[in-house]
Structure formats: structure tokens, C-alpha cells
C-alpha positions, 0 to 999 in steps of 0.5 A: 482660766479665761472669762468674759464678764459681760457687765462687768462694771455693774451691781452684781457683775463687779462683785463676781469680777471680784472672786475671779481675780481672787481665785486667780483667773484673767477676767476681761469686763465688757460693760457700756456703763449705761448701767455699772459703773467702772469705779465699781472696778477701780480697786483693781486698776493695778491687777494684770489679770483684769481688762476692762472693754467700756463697749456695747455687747452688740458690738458683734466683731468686738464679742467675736474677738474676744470669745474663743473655744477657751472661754468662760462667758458670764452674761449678765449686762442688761438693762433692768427696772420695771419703769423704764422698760414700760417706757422704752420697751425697744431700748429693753430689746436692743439691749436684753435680745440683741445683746444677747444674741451678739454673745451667743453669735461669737459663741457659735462661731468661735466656740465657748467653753460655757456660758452662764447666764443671769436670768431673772425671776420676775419671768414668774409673774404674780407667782401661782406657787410658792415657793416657785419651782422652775417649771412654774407658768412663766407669766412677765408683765413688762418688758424687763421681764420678757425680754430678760425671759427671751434671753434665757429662752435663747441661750438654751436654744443655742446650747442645745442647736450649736452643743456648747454647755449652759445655765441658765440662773433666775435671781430673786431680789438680789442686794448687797454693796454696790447696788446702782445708787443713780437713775430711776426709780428702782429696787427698794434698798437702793430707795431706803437707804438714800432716803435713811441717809438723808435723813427722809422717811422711807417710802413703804409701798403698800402696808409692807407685809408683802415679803421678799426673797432677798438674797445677798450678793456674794450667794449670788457670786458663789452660784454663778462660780458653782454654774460656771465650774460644774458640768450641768448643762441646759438646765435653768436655776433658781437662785434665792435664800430660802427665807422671805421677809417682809418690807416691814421687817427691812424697815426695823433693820434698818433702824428707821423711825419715820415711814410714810406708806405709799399706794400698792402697785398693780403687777407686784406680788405679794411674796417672791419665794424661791423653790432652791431644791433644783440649784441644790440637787444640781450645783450643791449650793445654798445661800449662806449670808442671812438676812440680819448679817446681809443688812447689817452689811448694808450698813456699813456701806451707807454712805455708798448712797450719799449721792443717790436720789433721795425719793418722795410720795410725789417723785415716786408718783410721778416716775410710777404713773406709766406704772398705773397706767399700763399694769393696772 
């Protein structure tokens, strides 16, 4: 089987490069590395079976080349976090929107087998619901968010104008090893576990009875595999653990004895909750890795974050002020 990694480089990208090769399958990665990493893929540099593009997906002619009637395309590179996207919303749109439409272009005109895509929850906003179903209000307030939704919204317009298969996955709070450990100020297990490897206090937003779906990374991998192997197409799916926890819970996981609390944010809500019964009807798939097993996991991979920033009340204040200024 032929597929086309789009990110391939990064968090959740490399780790399903990973279980394609596993299976046996020619995988070609395209990832500019703005976000992944291609050391993220290094284990692999003798497989034969794995080509690695360190390019632009909006490359036009290069997606053309490399997308054809035979093609798997999972398309996950996009620019993520809420920071910057508040900061530079154009970077977000060339990025998430033209991105987008560079692979769905090379779809069209050559033919694809299926694309899957990787959307995100943050499309729900302060959820009304929980658990969320897929047919919540769709609410983004930033630019992540909508231009991840934008995405979405294009890849199942373009599956049902030009009639090739798609679907379309909304993670929730998606961890595991490999988590982006450079950059701004981001998710919060790459935050904690820089701060607990340096020995610093974690910065708990909030008073950390918020919770959160997490959801491990190779549940993710194993829903995008269902997505891409089943014959389900135009439909949109949540992607999460079916157990939210809270911060508080993470922080005694972690075995973290020093914490400092830092203030709410606007925009944030208090639970993420995955309504999973659509993914289960459609693909039969469930997540698996609990979350003790997950951050056990974590663990073992602390060092991953040795080099990663190590955030403060006042670096934090600093890079979330647009944060304030504009979701408050």
C-alpha cells in the first residue's frame, strides 16, 4: 500500500509512520519541520519502505507528483496552539487552509484512494454538551481553531463535489512520547514535564479541577488505521478516551511535590469529553491505553524533555498576554 504522511515528522504524525512500516506498507513523509522533527523518524533511516520530502504541503506540483488514484493520504501537518495563532493568524491560514487545499487540489486532479484527515476538537469551543457529539455547535475562538475547522469543512467538500472517499477525525487532547518539546508555550504535559525534569514547580492554570480527555497516542494512530482501512466515507469522528481527568489528577501522577497556581484563562473550558459512540458505530474502535498506563509511559521518556523550555508564572505571563488581551 502506498501512503502519503502528510507531517509525517511530527508528535502524532511520526508515531503513525511508525505502525505503517510495522504493517508493511511504503510510506512517503512530507513535513517542512516548522513543527515535527525529522529525528522524530531517524530509527527508520535504513527501512526502504519510508521517503522522507522535507517540504511545504503547498508545494502544489510537488503534492501533484506524489498523490495518485493508488494513494492513502493522511493529512495531518498543520500549524497548532492557540498563542500564536492569536499572533499571526495569516501564518495559520497559509498553513491549516492553503495547506489544505494544496492536497486536496493533487486529490482532485490525480485521484486518491482515501484521505483521512486529522481535525481537531478545539472546533467546539466552550462545549454546551457533554460529552460532545459531532453535531454540537461548532463555536472555534481562535485561529487554530478555525482554520483547523476550515480544513475539515473542505475536505468534505471536496469528497462529496469530486467523489473520492474521506474522514474526517476530531482529537481530543491527544499525548504521548514525542510531544513537540521546543517553541511556544503549548500543551500542557509538554509544560509539566520540562518543568518536573528541571526540577521547577508545575504551573497549574486555574485551581485544576478543570479535566480533560486525553487520549493516548497510539489510540490515536490505531483510529486513523481504522479510518483509513474501513469504507466509511464523508462522515466526521471524535477521537477520545471516554474518561476525562482532572489537571490535579495529572499533577499526582506525576509524583510532583511542588505546584504553583497560575491565573484561569478566557476561552478555556472546564471539561473536554469526547461523545465516542459515532467512531464506535462507524470504525468499531475504542481507545485502549488508560490514563495511569499512559502517564506511566510518559515517564519513562522524561528525558525526551531535558531540552525543552522550562516555563515560570512570569514567562507564561508574558507569552499568554495576547491570550488575555483578545479571548478575555
Amino acid at each position: 500500500m502506498k501512503n502519503i504522511v502528510t507531517g509525517g515528522c511530527g508528535f502524532i504524525g511520526s508515531h503513525l509512520t511508525d505502525a505503517l512500516l510495522d504493517r508493511g506498507e511504503k510510506v512517503t513523509v512530507i513535513d517542512n519541520c516548522s513543527v515535527g522533527n525529522a529525528k522524530n523518524l531517524a530509527h527508520h533511516q535504513d527501512n526502504k519502505n519510508l521517503s522522507i520530502i522535507i517540504d511545504d504541503i503547498a508545494n502544489r506540483s510537488l503534492m501533484r507528483s506524489l498523490i495518485d488514484e493508488e494513494t492513502k493520504v493522511f493529512h495531518l501537518a498543520a500549524l497548532a496552539d492557540i498563542v500564536p495563532s492569536v499572533q499571526d493568524p495569516q501564518k495559520y491560514f497559509h498553513s491549516n487552509v492553503d495547506g489544505t487545499l494544496s492536497v486536496l487540489e493533487a486529490c482532485r486532479q490525480n485521484g486518491v484512494k482515501r484521505i483521512t484527515y486529522v481535525a481537531s476538537s478545539s472546533c467546539y469551543g466552550l462545549a454546551e454538551t457533554l460529552p460532545t457529539p459531532e453535531n454540537a455547535p461548532i463555536q472555534p475562538m481562535y485561529p487554530y481553531a478555525l482554520t483547523k475547522y476550515l480544513g475539515e469543512e473542505m475536505v468534505m467538500h471536496w469528497s462529496s463535489l469530486y467523489k473520492f472517499p474521506a474522514l474526517s477525525l476530531r482529537f481530543f487532547n491527544i499525548y504521548g512520547p514525542r510531544a513537540r518539546t521546543s517553541g511556544t508555550y503549548g500543551a500542557v504535559f509538554g509544560v509539566f514535564l520540562a518543568q518536573l525534569n528541571a526540577g521547577k514547580p508545575l504551573t497549574i492554570v486555574g485551581d485544576g479541577t478543570q479535566t480533560r480527555d486525553f487520549t493516548y497516542v497510539s489510540d490515536a494512530v490505531s483510529a486513523l488505521l481504522a479510518a483509513s482501512d474501513s469504507d466509511a466515507s464523508r462522515e466526521c469522528l471524535n477521537v477520545g478516551s471516554d474518561n476525562p481527568v482532572s489537571i490535579n489528577r495529572l499533577v499526582e501522577l506525576l509524583g510532583a511535590t511542588e505546584t504553583v497556581f497560575i491565573p484561569k484563562r478566557p476561552g478555556e473550558p472546564d471539561c473536554t469529553f469526547a461523545d465516542t459512540s459515532k467512531i464506535k458505530d462507524v470504525l468499531n474502535w475504542t481507545s485502549s491505553v488508560s490514563f495511569e498506563e499512559g502517564v506511566a509511559n510518559m515517564l519513562t521518556h522524561i528525558d525526551d524533555w531535558k531540552d525543552a523550555p522550562v516555563w515560570t508564572t512570569s514567562t507564561i505571563q508574558t507569552a499568554t498576554e495576547n491570550w488575555f488581551k483578545y479571548l478575555g
